[in-house]
DOKE-217291 format. One record per residue (C-alpha): residue number from 1; x, y, z; chain; residue in one letter. Coordinates in steps of 0.02 Angstrom, whole numbers. Example, Ala and Ser with C-alpha at 12.3 -4.5 7.8 and 13.67 -1.06 7.14 Angstrom:
residues 2
BALUM   resi       px       py       pz   chain   resn
BALUM      1      615     -225      390       A      A
BALUM      2      684      -53      357       A      S
//
This chain:
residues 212
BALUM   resi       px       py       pz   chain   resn
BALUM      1    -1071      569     -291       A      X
BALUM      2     -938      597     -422       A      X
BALUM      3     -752      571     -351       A      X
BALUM      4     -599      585     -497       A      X
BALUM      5     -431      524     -468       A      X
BALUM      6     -326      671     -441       A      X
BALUM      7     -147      599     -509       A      X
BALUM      8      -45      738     -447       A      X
BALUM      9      -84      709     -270       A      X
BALUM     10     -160      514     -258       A      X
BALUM     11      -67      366     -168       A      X
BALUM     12       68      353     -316       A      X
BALUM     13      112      538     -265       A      X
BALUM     14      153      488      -92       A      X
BALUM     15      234      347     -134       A      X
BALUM     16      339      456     -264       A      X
BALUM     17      364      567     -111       A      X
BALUM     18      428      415      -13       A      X
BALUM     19      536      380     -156       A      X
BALUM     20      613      543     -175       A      X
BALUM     21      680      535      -11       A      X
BALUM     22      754      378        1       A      X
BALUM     23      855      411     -164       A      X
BALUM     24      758      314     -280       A      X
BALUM     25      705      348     -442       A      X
BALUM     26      522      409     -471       A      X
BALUM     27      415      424     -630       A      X
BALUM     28      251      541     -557       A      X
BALUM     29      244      705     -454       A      X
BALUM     30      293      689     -302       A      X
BALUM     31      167      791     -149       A      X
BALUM     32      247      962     -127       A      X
BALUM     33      201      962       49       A      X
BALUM     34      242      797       92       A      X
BALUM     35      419      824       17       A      X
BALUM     36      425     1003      124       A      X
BALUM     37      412      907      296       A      X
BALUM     38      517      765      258       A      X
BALUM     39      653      887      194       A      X
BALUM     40      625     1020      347       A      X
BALUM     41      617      878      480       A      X
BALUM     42      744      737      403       A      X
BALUM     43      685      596      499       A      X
BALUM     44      774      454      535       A      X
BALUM     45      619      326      498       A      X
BALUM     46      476      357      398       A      X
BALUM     47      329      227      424       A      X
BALUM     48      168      216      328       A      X
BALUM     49       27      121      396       A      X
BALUM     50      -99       87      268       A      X
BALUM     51     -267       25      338       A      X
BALUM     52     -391      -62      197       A      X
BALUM     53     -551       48      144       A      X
BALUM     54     -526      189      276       A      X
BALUM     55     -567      308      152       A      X
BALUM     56     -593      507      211       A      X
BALUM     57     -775      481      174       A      X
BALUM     58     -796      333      302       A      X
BALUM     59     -686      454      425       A      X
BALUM     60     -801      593      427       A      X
BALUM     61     -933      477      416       A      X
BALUM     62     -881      403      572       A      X
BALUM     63     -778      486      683       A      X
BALUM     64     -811      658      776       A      X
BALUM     65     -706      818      754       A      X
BALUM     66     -612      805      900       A      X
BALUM     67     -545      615      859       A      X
BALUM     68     -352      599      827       A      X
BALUM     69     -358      557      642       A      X
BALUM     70     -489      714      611       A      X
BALUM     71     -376      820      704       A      X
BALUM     72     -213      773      639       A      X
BALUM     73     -250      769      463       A      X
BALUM     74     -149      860      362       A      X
BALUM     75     -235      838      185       A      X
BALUM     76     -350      713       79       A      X
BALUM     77     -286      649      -47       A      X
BALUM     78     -390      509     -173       A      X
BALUM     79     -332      341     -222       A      X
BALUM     80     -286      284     -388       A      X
BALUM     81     -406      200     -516       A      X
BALUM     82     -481       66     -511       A      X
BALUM     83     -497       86     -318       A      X
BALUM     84     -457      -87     -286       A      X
BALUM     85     -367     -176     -143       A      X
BALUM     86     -243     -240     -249       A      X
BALUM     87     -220      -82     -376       A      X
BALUM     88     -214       43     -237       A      X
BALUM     89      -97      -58     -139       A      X
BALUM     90       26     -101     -264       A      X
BALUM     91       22       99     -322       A      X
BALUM     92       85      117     -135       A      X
BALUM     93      194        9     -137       A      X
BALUM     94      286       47     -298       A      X
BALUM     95      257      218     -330       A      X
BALUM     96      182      172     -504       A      X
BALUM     97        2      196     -547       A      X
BALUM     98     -113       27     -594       A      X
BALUM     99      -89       53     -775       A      X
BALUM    100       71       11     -760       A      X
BALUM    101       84     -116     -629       A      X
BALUM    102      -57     -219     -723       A      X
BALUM    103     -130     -254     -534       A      X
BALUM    104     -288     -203     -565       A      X
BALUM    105     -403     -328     -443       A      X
BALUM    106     -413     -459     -338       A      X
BALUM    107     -475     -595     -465       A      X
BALUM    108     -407     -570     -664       A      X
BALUM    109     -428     -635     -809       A      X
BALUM    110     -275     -687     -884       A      X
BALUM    111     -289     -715    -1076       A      X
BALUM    112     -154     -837    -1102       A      X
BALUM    113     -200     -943     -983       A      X
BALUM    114     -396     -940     -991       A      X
BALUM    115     -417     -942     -817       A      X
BALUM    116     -463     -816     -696       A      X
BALUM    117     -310     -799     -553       A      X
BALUM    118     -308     -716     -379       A      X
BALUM    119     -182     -601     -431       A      X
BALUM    120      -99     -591     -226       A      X
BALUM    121     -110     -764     -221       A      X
BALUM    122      -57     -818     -401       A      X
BALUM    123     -178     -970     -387       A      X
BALUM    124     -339    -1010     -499       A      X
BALUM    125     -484     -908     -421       A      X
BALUM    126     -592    -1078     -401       A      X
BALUM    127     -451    -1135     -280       A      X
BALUM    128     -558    -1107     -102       A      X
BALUM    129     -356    -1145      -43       A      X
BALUM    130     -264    -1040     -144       A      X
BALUM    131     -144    -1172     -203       A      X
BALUM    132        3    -1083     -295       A      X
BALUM    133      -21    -1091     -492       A      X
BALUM    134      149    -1097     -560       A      X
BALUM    135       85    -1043     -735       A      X
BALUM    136       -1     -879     -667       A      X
BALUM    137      160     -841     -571       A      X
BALUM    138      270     -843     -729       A      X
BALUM    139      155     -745     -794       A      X
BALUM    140      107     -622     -670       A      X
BALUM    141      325     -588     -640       A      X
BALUM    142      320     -557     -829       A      X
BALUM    143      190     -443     -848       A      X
BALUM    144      158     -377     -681       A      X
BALUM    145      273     -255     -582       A      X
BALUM    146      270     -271     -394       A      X
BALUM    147      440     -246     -344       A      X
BALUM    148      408     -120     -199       A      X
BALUM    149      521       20     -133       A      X
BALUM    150      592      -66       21       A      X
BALUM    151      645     -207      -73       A      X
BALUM    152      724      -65     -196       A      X
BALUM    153      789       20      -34       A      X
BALUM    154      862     -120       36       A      X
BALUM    155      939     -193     -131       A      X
BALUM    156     1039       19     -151       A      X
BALUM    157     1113      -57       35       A      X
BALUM    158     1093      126      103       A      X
BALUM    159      937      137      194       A      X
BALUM    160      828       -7      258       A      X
BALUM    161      652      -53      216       A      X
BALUM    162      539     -144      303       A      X
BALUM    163      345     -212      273       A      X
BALUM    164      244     -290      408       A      X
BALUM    165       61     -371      339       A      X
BALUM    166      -36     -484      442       A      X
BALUM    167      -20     -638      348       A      X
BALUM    168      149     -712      292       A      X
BALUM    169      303     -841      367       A      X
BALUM    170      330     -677      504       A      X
BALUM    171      159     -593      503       A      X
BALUM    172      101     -489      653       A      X
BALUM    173      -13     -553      769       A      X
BALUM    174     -128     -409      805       A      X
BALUM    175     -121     -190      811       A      X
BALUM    176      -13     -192      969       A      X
BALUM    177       78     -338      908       A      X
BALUM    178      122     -235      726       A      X
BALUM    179      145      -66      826       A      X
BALUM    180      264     -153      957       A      X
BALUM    181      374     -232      804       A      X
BALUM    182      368      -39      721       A      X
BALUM    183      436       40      878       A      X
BALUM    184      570      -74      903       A      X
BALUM    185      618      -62      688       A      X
BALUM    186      607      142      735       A      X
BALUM    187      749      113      893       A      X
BALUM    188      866       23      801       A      X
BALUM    189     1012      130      727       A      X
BALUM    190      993      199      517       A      X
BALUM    191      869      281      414       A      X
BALUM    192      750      169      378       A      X
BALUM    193      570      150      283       A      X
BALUM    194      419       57      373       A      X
BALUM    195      271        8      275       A      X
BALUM    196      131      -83      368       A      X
BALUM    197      -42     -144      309       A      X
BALUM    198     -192     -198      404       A      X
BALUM    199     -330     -272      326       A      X
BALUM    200     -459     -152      412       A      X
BALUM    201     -594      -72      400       A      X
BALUM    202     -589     -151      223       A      X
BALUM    203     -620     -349      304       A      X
BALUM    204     -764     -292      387       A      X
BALUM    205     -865     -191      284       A      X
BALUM    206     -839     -339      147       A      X
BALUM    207     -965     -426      278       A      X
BALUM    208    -1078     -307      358       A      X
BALUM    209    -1058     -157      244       A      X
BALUM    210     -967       17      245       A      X
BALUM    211    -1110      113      318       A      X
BALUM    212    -1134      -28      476       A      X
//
């Protein structure tokens, strides 16, 4: 099966969408019918919930017609290119697609340094414990861009911006546990952004395959 990127309505479009509405600059299309809800509606919090790998293939694959997410789905869109965890991630993060963030995968080569880094973890890719590289961290804040809209949000001072991940110093425990802490972000008073990711189905099919 052929699938090409469709850049005026991939991940970087949402995120553009995301963007728009928080006041930030953005440098792709933004998703005409994302933008049409969030203008008609004006919410107060807009949360994303990104879950690893569940792809509209493995949806339809999977679930039946009356499930929630087949039901309430209001469009497919594709992911950018490559379709990496750390590419497509960072596209929805920033708002910018791979080419420019230079996050392209999980393990790259980096030329001046002639090794080959963990590019989330900044540490040589040999390193079973991930031990922070200082070298590839220089180097990955001067040629990669990963500031991500909340922290742009947050540094304008208008809005808030939030990110939940289930690893960190305040990571959430489990679903319920990252779902409780959204709830109680959505309560609290101001217009705010939510972005959490969950490391499924993408964790599992890395073991027992996407068609288990």
């Amino acid at each position: 099966m052929l699938v090409k990127n469709n850049y005026n309505e991939c991940l970087t479009n949402l995120a553009c969408s995301i963007r728009k509405y928080f006041e930030l600059e953005y440098n792709h299309n933004t998703i005409d019918y994302i933008d049409k809800i969030l203008d008609e509606y004006k919410p107060k919090n807009v949360v994303t919930i990104l879950c690893d790998g569940m792809g509209s293939n493995i949806i339809d694959r999977i679930l039946d017609k009356d499930d929630f997410l087949i039901k309430n789905r209001l469009s497919s869109i594709t992911t950018v290119f490559p379709a990496t965890t750390v590419a497509a991630t960072t596209s929805m993060l920033t708002g910018l697609n791979p080419c420019e963030t230079a996050m392209l995968g999980w393990n790259m080569y980096y030329k001046d340094l002639d090794k080959t880094i963990t590019t989330f973890f900044n540490s040589d890719k040999e390193d079973r414990e991930h031990k922070l590289l200082d070298a590839a961290l220089i180097y990955n804040n001067n040629h990669m861009i990963r500031k991500t809209i909340m922290e742009e949000i947050n540094e304008k001072g208008k809005y808030k911006g939030y990110k939940l991940f289930p690893f960190s110093d305040d990571a959430y425990s489990d679903l319920d546990h990252m779902f409780n802490i959204i709830e109680e972000k959505c309560n609290e008073d101001g217009m705010k952004y939510i972005y959490a990711y969950d490391t499924e189905p993408n964790h599992s099919m890395h073991e027992i395959g996407c068609y288990s």
